[in-house]
C-alpha positions as CSV (number, residue, x, y, z in Angstrom):
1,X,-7.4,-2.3,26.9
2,X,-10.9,-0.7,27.1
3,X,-9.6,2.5,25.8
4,X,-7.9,0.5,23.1
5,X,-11.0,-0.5,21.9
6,X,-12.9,3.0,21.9
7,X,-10.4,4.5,19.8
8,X,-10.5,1.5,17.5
9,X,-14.5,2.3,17.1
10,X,-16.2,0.4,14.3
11,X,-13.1,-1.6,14.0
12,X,-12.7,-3.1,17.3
13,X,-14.1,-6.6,16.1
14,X,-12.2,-7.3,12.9
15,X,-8.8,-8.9,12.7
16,X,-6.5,-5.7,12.2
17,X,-3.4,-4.8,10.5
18,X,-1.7,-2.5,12.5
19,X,0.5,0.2,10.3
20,X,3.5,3.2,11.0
21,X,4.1,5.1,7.8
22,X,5.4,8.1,9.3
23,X,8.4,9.0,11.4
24,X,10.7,12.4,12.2
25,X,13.2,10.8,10.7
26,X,13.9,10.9,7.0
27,X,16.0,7.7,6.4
28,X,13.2,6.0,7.9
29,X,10.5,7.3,5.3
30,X,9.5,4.3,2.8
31,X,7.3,6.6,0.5
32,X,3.7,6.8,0.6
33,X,3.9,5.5,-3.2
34,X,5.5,2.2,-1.6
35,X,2.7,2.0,0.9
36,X,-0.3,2.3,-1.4
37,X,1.2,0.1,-3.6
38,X,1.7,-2.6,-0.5
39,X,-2.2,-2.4,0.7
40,X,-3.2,-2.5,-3.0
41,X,-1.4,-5.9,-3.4
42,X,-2.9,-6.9,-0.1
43,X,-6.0,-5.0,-0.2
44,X,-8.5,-8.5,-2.0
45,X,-6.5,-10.8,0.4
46,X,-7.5,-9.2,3.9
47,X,-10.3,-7.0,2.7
48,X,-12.2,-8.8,6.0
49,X,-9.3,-7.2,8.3
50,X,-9.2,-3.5,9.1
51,X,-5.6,-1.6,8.7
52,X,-5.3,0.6,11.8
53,X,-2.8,3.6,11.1
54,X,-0.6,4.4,14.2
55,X,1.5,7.7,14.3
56,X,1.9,11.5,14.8
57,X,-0.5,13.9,14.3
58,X,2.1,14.7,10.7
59,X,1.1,11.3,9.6
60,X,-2.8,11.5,9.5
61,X,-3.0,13.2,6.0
62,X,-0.7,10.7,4.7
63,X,-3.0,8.0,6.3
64,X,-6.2,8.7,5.1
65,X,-4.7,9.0,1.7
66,X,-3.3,5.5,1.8
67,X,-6.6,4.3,3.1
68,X,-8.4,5.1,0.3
69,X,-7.6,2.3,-1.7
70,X,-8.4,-0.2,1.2
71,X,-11.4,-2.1,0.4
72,X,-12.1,-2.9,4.3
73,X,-12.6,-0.8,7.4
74,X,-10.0,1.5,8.7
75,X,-9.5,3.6,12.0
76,X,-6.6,6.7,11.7
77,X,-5.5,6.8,15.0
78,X,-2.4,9.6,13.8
79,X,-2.1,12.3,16.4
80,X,-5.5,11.1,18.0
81,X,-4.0,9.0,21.0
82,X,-1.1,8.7,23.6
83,X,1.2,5.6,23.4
84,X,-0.2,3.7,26.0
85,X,-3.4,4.1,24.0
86,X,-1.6,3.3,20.8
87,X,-0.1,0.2,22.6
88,X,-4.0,-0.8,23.9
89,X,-5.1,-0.6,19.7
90,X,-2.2,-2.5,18.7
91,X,-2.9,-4.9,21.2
92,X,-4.4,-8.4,19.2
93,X,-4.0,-7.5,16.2
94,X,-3.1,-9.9,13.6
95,X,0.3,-8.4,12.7
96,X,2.1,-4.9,12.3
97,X,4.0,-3.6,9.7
98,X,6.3,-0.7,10.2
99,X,9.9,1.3,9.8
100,X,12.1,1.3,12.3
101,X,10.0,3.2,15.0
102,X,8.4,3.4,18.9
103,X,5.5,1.7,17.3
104,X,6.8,-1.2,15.7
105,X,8.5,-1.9,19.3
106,X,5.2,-1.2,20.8
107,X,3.3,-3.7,18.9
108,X,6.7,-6.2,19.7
109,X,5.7,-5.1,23.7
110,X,2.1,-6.3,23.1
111,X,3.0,-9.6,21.3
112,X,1.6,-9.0,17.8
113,X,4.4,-10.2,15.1
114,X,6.6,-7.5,13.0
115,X,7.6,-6.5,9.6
116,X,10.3,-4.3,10.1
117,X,11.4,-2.2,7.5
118,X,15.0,-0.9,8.1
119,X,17.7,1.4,6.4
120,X,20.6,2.9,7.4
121,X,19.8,4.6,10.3
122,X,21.1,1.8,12.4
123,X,23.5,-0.9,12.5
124,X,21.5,-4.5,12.0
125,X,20.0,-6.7,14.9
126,X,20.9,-3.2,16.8
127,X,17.1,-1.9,17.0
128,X,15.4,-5.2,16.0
129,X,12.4,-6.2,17.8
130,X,12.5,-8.8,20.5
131,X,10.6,-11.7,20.7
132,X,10.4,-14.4,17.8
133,X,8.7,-14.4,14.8
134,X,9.2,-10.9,13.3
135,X,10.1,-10.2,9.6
136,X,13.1,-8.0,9.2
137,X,14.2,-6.2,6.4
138,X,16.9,-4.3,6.4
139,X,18.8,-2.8,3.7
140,X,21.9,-0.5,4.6
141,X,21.7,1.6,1.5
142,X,18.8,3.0,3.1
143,X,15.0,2.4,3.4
144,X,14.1,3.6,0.3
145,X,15.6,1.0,-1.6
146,X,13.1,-1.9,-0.1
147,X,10.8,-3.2,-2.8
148,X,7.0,-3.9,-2.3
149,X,8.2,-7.2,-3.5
150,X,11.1,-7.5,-0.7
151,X,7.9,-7.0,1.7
152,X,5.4,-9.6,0.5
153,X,8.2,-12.0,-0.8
154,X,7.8,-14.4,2.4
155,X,3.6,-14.8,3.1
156,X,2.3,-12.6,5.7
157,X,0.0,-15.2,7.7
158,X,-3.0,-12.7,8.8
C-alpha cells in the first residue's frame, strides 16, 4: 500500500478515478477520441477527484494527452510501475473505468467498482469481473461501437 501511495505522489489524498485506455489488443481499443470526450463530460463533475491512468509503457503518450482536458490532478502511472504496484494505486479509489484488461480485474481484486467496456473479443459474463456492483458493457459488434453516452447513461456514484 505504501508504495501505492508514492507512485500516486500529489494525488495520494484525493478521491481517484482509476483509468485503462490502452491494451495489445486491438478489439479492445475504445479510441482516444471516446476517452477525451468521456473526461470532458465528467471533467466539472469530479474536478475534486484525480484520474489515475494505469497501463503499459505504449499507453503513457496517449495518457497525458487525455489528461489535458482534466480540470483536476492527474498521476500517469503508464509503464512507470509493476502490477502489484498498480494494484497498490488502484487500491481506494472511488471507481475504475476500463476495457476488458488485467487492470480492470486488478481494481475488481482490490474492491474498487468497474465499468467494463467490452467487445467481441470474448463471449459475455466470460471475462466479467467478480464481485457485485460493476457496470458492464458489452457490445459483440465490437468495442468501438460503445457510445460515450452508453458509458454515462446509468450515474457513476464517485
Amino acid at each position: 500500500m505504501q508504495a501505492g501511495a508514492q507512485a500516486l505522489q500529489e494525488c495520494a489524498d484525493l478521491p481517484r478515478i482509476c483509468v485503462n485506455m490502452g491494451g495489445k489488443v486491438a478489439q479492445n481499443d475504445w479510441g482516444e477520441a471516446n476517452w477525451r470526450a468521456l473526461f470532458s463530460q465528467l471533467r466539472t463533475s469530479y474536478a475534486d477527484h484525480a484520474l489515475v491512468f494505469i497501463g503499459s509503457e505504449e499507453d503513457a503518450a496517449r495518457a497525458t494527452r487525455v489528461a489535458c482536458g482534466w480540470l483536476g490532478r492527474a498521476a500517469n502511472l503508464c509503464g512507470r510501475v509493476s502490477p502489484r504496484i498498480s494494484a497498490a494505486a488502484m487500491s481506494g479509489a472511488r471507481i475504475f473505468v476500463g476495457h476488458d484488461s488485467g487492470p480492470l480485474h486488478l481494481a475488481a481484486a482490490v474492491g474498487v467498482t468497474c465499468v467494463g467496456l467490452y467487445g467481441n473479443k470474448n463471449a459475455p459474463a466470460i471475462w466479467h469481473p467478480n464481485g457485485v456492483g460493476h457496470r458492464i458493457i458489452h457490445d459483440m459488434r465490437g468495442v468501438d461501437r460503445i457510445t460515450v453516452g452508453q458509458s454515462t447513461t446509468r450515474p457513476v456514484r464517485c
